[in-house]
N, C-alpha and C positions, 0 to 999 in steps of 0.2 A: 653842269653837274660834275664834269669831269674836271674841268679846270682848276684855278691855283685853288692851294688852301687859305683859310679865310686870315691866317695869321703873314701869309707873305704873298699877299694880292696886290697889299702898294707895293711890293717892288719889284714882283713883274709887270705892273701896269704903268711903271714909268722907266724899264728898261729898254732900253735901246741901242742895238750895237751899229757901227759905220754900214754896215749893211743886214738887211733884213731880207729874208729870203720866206715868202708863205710855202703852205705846205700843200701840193693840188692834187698830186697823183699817187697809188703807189700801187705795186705789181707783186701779188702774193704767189709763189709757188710753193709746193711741199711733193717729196716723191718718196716712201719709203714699204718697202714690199710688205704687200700684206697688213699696212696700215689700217686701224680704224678711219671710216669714212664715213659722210652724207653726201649720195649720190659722188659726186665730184670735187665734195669738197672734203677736204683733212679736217683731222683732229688739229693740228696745229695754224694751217691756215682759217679754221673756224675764231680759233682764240685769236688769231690776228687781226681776222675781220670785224673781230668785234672791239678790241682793242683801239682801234681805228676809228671807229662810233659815238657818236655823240647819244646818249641815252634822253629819248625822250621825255620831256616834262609834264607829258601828256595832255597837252593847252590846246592838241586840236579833237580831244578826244572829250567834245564836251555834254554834259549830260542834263537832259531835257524835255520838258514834258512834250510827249507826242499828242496830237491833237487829232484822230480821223475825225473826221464828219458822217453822221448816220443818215439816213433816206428822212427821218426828220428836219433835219437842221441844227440837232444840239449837237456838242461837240463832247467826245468818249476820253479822257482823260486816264489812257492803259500805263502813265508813266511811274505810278505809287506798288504797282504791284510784277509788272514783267522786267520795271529798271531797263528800259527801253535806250540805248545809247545812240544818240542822231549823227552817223558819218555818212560822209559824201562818199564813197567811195570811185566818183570819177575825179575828185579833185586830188594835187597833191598832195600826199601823206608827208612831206615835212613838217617839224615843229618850226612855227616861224621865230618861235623864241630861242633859237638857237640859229647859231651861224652853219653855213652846208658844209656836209662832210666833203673830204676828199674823196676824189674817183678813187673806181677798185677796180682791180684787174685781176681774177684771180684764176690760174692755170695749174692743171692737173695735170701730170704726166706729161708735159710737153716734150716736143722734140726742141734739140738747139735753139736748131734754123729758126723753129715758132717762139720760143721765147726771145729770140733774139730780136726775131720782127715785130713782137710785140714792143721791146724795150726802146726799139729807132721811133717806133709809130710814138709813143708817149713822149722820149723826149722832143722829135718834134715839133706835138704840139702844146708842149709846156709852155704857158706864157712867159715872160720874162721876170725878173725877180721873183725864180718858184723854185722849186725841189723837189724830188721824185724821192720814195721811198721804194728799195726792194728789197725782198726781204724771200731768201732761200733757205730751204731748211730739206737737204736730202743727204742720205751714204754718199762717202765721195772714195777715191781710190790716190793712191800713193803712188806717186812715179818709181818704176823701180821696183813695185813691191814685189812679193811672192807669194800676196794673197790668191788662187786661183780664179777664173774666171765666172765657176759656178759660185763660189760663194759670194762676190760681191752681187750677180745678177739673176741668179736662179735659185739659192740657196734657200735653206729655213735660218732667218733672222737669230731665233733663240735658239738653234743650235751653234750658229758660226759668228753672233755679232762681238763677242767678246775676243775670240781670237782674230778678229779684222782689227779691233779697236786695239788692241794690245801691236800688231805686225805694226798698223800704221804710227803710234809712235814712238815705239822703236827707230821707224824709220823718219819721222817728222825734220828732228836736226840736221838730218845729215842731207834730206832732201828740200830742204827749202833755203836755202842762204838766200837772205834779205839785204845784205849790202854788199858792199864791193870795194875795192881801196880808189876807183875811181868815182864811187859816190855814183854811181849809176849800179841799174838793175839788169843782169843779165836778159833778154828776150825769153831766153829758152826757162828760166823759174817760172815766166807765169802761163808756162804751157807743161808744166810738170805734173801736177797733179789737177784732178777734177772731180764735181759733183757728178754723179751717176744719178738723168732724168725720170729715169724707166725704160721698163724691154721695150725698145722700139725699133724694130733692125738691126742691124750691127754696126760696127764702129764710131766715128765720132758724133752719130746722129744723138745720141745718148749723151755725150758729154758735156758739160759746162766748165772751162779753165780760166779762171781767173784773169787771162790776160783776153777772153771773149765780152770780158766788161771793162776794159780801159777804153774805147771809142766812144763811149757813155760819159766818161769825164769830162767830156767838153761840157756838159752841163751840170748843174748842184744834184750831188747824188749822196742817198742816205742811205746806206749798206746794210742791210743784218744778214748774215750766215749762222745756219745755226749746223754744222754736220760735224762730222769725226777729223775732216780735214780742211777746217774753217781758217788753220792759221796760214793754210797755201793762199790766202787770198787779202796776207799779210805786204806783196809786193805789189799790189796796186796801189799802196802809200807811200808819196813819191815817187810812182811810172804816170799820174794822173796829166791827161792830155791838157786840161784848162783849167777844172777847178776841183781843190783839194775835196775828195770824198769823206764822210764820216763814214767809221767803220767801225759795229760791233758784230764782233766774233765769237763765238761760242767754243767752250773747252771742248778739249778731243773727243772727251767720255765724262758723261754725267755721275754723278756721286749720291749715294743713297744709304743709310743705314741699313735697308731690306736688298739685300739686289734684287729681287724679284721684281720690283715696280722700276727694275732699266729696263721693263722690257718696251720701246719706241711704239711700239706696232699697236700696242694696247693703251698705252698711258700718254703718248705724245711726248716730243722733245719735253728734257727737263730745262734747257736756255728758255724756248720761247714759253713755255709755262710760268718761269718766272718777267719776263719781260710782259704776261700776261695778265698774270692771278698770282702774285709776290708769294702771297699770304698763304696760297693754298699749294702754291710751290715748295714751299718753306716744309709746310706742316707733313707733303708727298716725303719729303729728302728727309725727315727724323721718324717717319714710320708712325707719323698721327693720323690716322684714317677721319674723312670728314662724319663717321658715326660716332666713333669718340668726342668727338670734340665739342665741349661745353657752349653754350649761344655765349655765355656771357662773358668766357675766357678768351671766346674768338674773336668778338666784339670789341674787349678792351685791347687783343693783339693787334688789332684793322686799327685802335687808337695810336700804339708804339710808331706803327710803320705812317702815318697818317702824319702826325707830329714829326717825326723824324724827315720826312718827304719835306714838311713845312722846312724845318730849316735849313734841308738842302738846296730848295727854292731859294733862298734867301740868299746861302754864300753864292750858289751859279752868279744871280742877280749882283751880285755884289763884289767879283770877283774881276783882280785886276790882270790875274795871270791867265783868263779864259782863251783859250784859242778862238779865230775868229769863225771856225769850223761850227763849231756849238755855239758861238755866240749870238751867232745869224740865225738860228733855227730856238731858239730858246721862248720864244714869245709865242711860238706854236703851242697849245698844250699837250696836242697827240706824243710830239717830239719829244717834249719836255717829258712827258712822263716815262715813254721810253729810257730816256737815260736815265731818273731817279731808279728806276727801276735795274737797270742797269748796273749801276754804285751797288744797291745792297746787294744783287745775285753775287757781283765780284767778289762783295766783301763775305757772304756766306760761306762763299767755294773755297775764299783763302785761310778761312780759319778753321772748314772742317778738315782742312786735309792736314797733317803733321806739316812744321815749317820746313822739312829736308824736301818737301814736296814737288816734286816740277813746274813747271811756267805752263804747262802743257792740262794740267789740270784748271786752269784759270781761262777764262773768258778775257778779251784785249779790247778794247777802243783804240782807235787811230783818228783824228792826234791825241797824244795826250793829256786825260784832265786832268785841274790843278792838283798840286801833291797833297790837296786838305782833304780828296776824294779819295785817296787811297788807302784801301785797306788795314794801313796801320792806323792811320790818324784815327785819334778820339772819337771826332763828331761821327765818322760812320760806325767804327768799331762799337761803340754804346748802342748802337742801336740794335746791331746785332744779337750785343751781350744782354739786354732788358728784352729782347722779342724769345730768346733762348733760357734767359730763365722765368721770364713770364709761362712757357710752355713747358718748361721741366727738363729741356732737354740738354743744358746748359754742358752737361759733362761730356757731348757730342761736337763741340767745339774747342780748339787749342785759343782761347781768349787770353789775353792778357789781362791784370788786375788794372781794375777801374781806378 
């Protein structure tokens, strides 16, 4: 169900790059204070989890006349009026008409040390020809910065997250230098800045730096950061021990016609919402609340991004310039839709913002896709510009004429 669209099935179903890597694990954490939750699990890692799911086709849920037997012998036919549904419930609940999901790992406020040990345990025991996804989404902190101690870790969010996001990129350029004139990365950038896990003790028990996931790169690693300081974790491409990581990053600070719906704690990251729910991402960022919005307006928008998905399917598939990064994980669907997913947030973020805009408002991939996926080009910018004025809201983007 979730897999390709029906117009570019033949050509992922006969693409095949030099190497194929399947998709077996992936490791969800999310920490942000005061966050909505279920029991232990985020708003953001919920939408992950479920992103990551193969939706049942409901073939083991099959519906049946129940037969008891009465002290006579005749048999009581309760199935025309209670719609009686016959599940095993000792047997497995997988659809077997579907292929198994990937394992899930999913960790709440961990400390380092435990995420860390969680992440050796999984690459471990990752089979060979496989890939892990992980996928972080917390506040992180600025090397250097002058943000105070209370407000990144005790603070009230909606009172200090705007002056956090604002210090930190200010500071972003000046503390992350990405290369070097010897084409190496200094050690000390990828212990500059860090994800901040949750109060848990003091010092680095809390912390995640970027250079605490380059021992990971011995094995195929599928990155998403979604935090304030997601582009410190810009120098793990090219510092990778063995094999080049895929890396989506998320812009410093989310963008919204309302600022009221930036508030994290309430609404969930606006990256992994769109890496989630595109559509309802989209509809969050121009101020269309899902009571507004028409079935049958929404419906044909889920066509725009549906279509447009199809024939980005198609160039990936078809594409000579693809790095071998994405090439290898492309046959995945979960992965694949990831990155379609992906293309539009970028191209959203780069046309709502005026073009004098920083680099710093933009979400990144590492390595880079073909130059047909970026933001200026046609094939994505049309889709932007027919899903913006399918919704009316057209005069909220800097679009180019068609």
């Amino acid at each position: 169900m979730f897999d390709s669209h029906a117009a570019s099935l033949p050509y992922v179903a006969r693409f095949h790059a030099k190497k194929v890597l399947k998709f077996k694990d992936a490791i969800l954490t999310s920490y942000h204070r005061n966050e909505v939750k279920f029991a232990e699990l985020t708003l953001d890692t919920y939408r992950m989890l479920q992103c990551l799911e193969w939706e049942p086709t409901g073939s083991f849920y099959q519906k049946r006349p129940v037969l008891p037997n009465d002290h006579s012998g005749a048999s009581i036919d309760h199935s025309g009026t209670s719609g009686v549904i016959d599940i095993n419930f000792v047997a497995d609940m997988t659809d077997p008409s579907l292929p198994p999901n990937p394992r899930k790992a999913v960790l709440y406020r961990p400390s380092a040390t435990h995420l860390l040990a969680v992440i050796a345990t999984v690459c471990e025991e990752l089979p060979p020809e496989s890939i892990m996804l992980l996928y972080l989404s917390s506040s992180g902190k600025a090397g250097h910065s002058n943000v105070p101690q209370g407000e990144h870790s005790g603070g009230s969010r909606k009172s200090s997250s705007s002056k956090i996001v604002s210090r930190i990129s200010q500071k972003q350029n000046s503390s992350i230098p990405e290369y070097h004139v010897n084409g190496k990365k200094e050690s000390s950038d990828c212990y500059e800045n860090y994800l901040w896990l949750g109060p848990r003790g003091n010092g680095d028990r809390n912390n995640l730096y970027p250079g605490d996931i380059l021992p990971f790169t011995r094995r195929p690693l599928f990155l998403i950061v979604d935090s304030d300081i997601s582009h410190a974790f810009k120098v793990i491409h090219g510092a990778e021990k063995g094999e080049t990581a895929a890396l989506l990053l998320s812009p410093l600070r989310p963008a919204f016609k309302d600022p009221s719906s930036a508030d994290t704690t309430q609404y969930g990251s606006q990256f992994t919402f769109f890496l989630t729910a595109p559509l309802q991402a989209f509809c969050q960022m121009v101020g269309i609340s899902s009571s507004d919005a028409n079935v049958d307006i929404y419906n044909d928008a889920e066509s725009i991004l549906s279509t447009s998905f199809s024939e980005w399917e198609v160039l990936l598939c078809t594409s000579t310039s693809l790095d071998l990064v994405w090439a290898q994980v492309l046959s995945d669907p979960f992965l694949r839709r990831v990155i379609l997913r992906f293309i539009l947030c970028r191209c959203v973020f780069f046309h709502f913002f005026p073009p004098e805009a920083s680099e710093e408002y933009l979400p990144v991939c590492l390595p880079q896709l073909p130059s047909c996926f970026s933001p200026k080009s046609d094939v994505v910018q049309s889709c932007v510009r027919r899903l913006a004025n399918h919704l009316g809201v057209a005069d909220y983007f800097h679009l180019s004429d068609a």
